[in-house]
C-alpha positions as CSV (number, residue, x, y, z in Angstrom):
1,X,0.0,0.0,0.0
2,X,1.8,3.3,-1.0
3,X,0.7,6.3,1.1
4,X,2.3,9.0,-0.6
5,X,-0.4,11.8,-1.6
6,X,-1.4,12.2,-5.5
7,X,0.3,15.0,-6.8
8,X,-0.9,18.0,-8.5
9,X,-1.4,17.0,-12.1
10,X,-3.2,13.7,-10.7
11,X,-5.5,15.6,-8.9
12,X,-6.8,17.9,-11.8
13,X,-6.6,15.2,-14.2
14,X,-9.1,12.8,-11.7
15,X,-11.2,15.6,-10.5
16,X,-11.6,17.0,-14.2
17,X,-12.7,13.2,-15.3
18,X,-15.2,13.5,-12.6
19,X,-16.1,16.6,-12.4
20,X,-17.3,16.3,-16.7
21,X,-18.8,13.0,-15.5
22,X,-21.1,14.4,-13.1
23,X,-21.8,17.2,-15.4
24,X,-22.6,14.6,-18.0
25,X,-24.9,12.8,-15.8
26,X,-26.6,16.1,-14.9
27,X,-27.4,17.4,-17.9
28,X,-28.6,13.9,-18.4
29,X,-31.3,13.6,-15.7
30,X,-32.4,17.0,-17.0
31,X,-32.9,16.1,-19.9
32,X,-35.3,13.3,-18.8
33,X,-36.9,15.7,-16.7
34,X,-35.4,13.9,-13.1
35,X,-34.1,16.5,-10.5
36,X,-30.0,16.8,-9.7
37,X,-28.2,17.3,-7.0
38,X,-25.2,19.4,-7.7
39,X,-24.0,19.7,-4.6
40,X,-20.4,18.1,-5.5
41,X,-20.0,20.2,-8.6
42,X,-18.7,23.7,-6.6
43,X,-16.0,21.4,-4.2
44,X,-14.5,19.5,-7.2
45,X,-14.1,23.2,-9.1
46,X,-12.7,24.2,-5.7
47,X,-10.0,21.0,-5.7
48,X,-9.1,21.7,-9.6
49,X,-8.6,25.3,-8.9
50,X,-6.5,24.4,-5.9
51,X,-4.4,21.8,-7.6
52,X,-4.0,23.7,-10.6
53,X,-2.6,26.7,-8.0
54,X,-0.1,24.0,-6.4
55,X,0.8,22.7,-9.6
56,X,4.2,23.9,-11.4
57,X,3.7,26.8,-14.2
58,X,4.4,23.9,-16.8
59,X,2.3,21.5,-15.4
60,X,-0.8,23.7,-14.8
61,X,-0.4,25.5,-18.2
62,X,-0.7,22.1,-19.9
63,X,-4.2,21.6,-18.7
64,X,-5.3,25.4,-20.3
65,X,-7.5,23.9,-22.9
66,X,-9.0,21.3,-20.4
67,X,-10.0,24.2,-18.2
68,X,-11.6,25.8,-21.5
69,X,-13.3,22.7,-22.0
70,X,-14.7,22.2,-18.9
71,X,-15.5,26.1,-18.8
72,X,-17.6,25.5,-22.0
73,X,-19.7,22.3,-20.4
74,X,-20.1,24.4,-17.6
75,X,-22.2,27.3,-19.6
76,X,-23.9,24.4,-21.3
77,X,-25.0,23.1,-17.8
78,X,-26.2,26.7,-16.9
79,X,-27.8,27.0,-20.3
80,X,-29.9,23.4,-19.5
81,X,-30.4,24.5,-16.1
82,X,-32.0,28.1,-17.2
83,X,-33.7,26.3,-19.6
84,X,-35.4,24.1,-16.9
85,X,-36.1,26.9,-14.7
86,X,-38.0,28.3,-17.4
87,X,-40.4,25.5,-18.2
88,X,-41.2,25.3,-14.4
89,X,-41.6,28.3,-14.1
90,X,-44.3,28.6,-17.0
91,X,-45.9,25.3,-16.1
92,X,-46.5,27.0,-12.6
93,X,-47.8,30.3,-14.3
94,X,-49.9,28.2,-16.7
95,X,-51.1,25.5,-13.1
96,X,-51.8,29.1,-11.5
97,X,-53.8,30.5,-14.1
98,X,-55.6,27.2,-14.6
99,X,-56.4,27.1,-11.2
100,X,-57.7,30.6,-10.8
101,X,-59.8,30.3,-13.8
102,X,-61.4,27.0,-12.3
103,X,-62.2,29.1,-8.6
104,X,-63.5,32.2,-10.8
105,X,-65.6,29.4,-13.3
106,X,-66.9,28.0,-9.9
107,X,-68.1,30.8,-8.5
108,X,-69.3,32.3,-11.5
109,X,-71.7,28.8,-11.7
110,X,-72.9,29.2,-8.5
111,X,-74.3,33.0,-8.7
112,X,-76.0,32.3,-12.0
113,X,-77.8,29.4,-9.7
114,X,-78.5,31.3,-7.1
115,X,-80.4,33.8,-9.5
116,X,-82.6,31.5,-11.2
């Protein structure tokens, strides 16, 4: 069993592959309309960041376009969720609205009854 810790370049390069895994499965669920928990998604940016920080110059300017990758998935993630937001939002306008025309339709019904 070797306990030496990972080093840097290990660490962006696992929590990246993670990190564009649980994106992946994210904008997965959304898409069949299943909630997410993306709880993880801000600690793993905080470990890349950090590792990339501890990592020498060469090292951590190696993974540049990774980091533009993963910035790009990331505004696709935010575009999905938005996206979502949206839709609930003007299902719960449209549930709203539906309901209030059912309560004013209800009462309507009843004072034309209670006139003839």
């Amino acid at each position: 069993m070797n306990d030496t810790p990972p080093d840097a370049e290990t660490i962006i390069r696992e929590e990246m592959e993670k990190t564009a895994a649980l994106v992946s499965g994210a904008r997965r669920l959304m898409a069949e309309g299943r909630c997410v928990d993306l709880s993880a998604l801000e600690e793993r940016i905080k470990t890349i960041v950090k590792a990339l920080h501890a990592a020498p110059r060469d090292v951590a300017s190696s993974y540049q376009t990774h980091v533009e990758v993963l910035l790009e998935i990331l505004d696709v993630l935010e575009s999905d969720l938005t996206e979502q937001f949206c839709t609930l939002e003007n299902a719960l306008k449209a549930l709203q609205h539906r309901k209030a025309m059912d309560a004013y339709g209800a009462k309507d019904s009843g004072a034309k009854g209670d006139i003839e």
